[in-house]
C-alpha positions as CSV (number, residue, x, y, z in Angstrom):
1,X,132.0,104.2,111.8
2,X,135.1,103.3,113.6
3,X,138.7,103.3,112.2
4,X,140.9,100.6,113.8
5,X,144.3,100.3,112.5
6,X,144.3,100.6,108.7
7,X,140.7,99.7,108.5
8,X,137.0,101.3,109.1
9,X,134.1,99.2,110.9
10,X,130.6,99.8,111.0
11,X,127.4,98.4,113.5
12,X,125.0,96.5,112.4
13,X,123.0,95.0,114.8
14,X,125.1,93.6,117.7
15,X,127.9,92.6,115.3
16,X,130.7,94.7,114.3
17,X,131.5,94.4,110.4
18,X,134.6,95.8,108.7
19,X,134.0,98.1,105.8
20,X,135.3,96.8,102.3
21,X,137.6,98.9,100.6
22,X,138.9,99.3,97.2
23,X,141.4,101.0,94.8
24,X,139.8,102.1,91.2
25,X,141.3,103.5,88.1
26,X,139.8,106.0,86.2
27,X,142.1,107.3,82.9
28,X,141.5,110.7,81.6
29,X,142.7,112.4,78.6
30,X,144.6,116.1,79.0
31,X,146.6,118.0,77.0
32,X,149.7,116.0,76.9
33,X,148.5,112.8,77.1
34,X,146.4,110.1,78.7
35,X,146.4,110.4,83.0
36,X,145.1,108.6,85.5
37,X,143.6,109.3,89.3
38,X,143.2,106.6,91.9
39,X,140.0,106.7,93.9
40,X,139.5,104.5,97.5
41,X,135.9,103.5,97.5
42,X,134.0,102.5,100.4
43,X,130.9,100.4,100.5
44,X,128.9,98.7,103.1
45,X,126.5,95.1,102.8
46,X,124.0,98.0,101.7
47,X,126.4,99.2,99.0
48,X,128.7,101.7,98.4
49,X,129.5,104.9,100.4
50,X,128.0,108.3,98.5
51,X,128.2,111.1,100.7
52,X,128.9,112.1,104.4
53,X,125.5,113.9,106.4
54,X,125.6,115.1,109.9
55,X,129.0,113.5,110.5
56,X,127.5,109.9,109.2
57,X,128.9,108.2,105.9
58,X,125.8,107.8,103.9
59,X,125.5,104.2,101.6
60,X,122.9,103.4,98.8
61,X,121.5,100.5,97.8
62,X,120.7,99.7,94.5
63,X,119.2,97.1,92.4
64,X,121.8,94.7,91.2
65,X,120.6,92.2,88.1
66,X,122.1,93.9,85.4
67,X,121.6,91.4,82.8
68,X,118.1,90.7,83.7
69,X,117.7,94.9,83.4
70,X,118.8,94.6,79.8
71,X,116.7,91.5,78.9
72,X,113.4,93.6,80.1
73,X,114.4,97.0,78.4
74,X,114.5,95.0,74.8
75,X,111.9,92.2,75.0
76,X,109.9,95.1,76.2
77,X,110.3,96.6,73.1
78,X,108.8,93.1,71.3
79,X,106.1,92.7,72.9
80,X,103.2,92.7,71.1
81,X,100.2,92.8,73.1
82,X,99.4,93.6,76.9
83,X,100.2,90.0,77.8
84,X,103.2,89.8,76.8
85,X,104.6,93.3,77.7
86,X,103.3,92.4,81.3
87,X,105.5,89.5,80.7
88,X,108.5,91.2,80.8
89,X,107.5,92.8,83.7
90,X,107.3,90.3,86.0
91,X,111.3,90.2,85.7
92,X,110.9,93.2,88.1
93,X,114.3,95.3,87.0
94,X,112.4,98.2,85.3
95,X,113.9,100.3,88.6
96,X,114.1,103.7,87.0
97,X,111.1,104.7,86.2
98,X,106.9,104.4,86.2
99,X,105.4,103.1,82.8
100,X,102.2,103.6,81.1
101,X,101.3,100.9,78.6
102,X,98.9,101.4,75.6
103,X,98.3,99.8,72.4
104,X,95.9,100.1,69.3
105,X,93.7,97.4,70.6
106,X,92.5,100.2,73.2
107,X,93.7,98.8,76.3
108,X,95.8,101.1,78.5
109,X,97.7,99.6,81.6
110,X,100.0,101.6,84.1
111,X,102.9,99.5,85.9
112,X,104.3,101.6,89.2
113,X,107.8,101.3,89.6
114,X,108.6,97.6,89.4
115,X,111.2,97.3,91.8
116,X,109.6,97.6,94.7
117,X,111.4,95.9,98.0
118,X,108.9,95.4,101.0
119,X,110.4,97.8,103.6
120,X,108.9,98.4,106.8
121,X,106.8,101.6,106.6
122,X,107.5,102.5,109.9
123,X,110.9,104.4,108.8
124,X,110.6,107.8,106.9
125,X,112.2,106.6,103.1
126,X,111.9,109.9,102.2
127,X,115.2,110.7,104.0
128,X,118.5,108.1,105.0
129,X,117.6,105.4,107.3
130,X,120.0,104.0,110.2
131,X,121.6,101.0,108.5
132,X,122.8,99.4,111.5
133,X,119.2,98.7,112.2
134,X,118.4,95.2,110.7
135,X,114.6,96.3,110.3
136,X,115.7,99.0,107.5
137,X,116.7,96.0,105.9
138,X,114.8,94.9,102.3
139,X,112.5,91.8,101.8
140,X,111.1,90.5,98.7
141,X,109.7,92.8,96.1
142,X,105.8,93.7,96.3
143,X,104.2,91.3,93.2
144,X,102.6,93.4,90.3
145,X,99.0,92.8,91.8
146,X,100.3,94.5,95.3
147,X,101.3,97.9,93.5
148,X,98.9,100.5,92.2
149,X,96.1,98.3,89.9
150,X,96.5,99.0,86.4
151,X,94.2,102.1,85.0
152,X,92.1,101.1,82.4
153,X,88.9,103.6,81.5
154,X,88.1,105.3,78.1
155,X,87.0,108.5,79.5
156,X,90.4,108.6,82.1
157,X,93.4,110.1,81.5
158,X,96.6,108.3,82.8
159,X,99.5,110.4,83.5
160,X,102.9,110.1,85.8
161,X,105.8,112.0,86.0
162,X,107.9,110.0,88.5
163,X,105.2,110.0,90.9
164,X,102.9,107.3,91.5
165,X,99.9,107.2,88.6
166,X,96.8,109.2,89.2
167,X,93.3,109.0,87.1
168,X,91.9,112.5,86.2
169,X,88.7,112.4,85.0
170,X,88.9,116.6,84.4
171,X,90.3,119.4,86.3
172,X,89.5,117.5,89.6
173,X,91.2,116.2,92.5
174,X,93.8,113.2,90.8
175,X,92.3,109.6,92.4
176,X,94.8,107.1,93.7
177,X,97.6,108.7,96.1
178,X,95.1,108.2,99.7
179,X,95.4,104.5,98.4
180,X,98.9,104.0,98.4
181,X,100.7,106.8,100.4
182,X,104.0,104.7,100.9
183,X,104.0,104.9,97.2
184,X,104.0,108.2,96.4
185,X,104.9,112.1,98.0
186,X,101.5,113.9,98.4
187,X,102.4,116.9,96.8
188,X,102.7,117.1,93.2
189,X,106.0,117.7,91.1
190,X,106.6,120.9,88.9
191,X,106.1,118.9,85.8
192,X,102.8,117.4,87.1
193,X,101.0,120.4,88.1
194,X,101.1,120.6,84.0
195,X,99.2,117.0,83.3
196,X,95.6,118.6,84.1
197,X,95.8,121.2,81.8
198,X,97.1,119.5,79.0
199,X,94.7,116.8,79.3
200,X,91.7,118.1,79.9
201,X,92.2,119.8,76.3
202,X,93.0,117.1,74.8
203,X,89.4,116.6,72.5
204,X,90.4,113.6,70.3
205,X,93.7,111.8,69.5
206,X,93.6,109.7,66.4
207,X,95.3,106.4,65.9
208,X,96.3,106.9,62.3
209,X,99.9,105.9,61.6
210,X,99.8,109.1,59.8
């Protein structure tokens, strides 16, 4: 990051690029009365400036399609059979979070993220990357059929807790991280270390509306 008169540039690649910049608003109420603060926010072609680490403005890029976000989160919520909620997911904006699909016909289906940009594994995601490298840049988002396969066993239980799905059939080893490391962190989560013990007690769970 370079400032150059009133403005900042940042490398990417061989090119020089200058950093957009822009005043925001934001009212607030206090004791008298209605304020306001102005903020200058920063952002890059990766998106906007978060934080500053080892001297280095940090970006973040995000999924942008708000309105197809919203169209998945409530035709989701129609859907009345596997085919149709996989439907919805092939829009690909469900960016949040892992989802576990079951209905009272008995099938069970697990969807792993579902924005998933094809980045090259050589970089560590795990931490920032250097943005003015064109290879951190994203390509087209892995298809359903290239994430983690759906789980689907009558004797498995499915569980994830922002990690990527595992199948535990008991107290055992989980099955499914060796087969998609780029997907998930090896170690388990606070709230996972939970999953076995609550499932494997689990003796029958009834389908009554009741």
């Amino acid at each position: 990051m370079e400032k150059k008169g009133d403005r900042f540039y940042y490398t990417y690649g061989q090119e020089e690029r200058p950093l957009e910049m822009k005043t925001i608003t934001v009212p607030y109420k206090t004791g008298e009365g209605m304020a306001e603060k102005k903020f200058t926010v920063y952002r890059t072609s990766h998106g906007p400036i978060v934080r500053e680490a080892d001297g280095k403005w940090v970006s973040i890029r995000l999924m942008q399609e708000p309105v197809k976000a919203l169209t998945q989160s409530y035709t989701r919520t129609k859907a009345k059979d596997y085919k149709s909620f996989r439907q919805t997911m092939e829009l690909h904006t469900n960016s949040s979070n892992n989802t576990i699909f079951a209905d009272a016909d008995g099938n069970v289906a697990y969807f792993h993220g579902n924005f998933i940009p094809r980045r090259d594994t050589s970089f560590d995601w795990t931490k920032p990357v250097d943005g003015s490298n064109p290879a951190t840049e994203w390509h087209e988002l892995l298809s359903i059929d290239e994430t983690p396969p759906p789980l689907e066993s009558e004797k498995a239980a499915g569980s994830t807790i922002q990690q990527l799905a595992v199948v535990r059939r008991g107290p055992e080893q989980p099955e499914g991280r060796k087969t998609f490391p780029s997907m998930s962190r090896p170690e388990e989560n606070r709230r996972g270390d939970c999953t076995p013990y609550a499932c494997c007690r689990i003796r029958r769970i009834s389908r009554s509306t009741r």
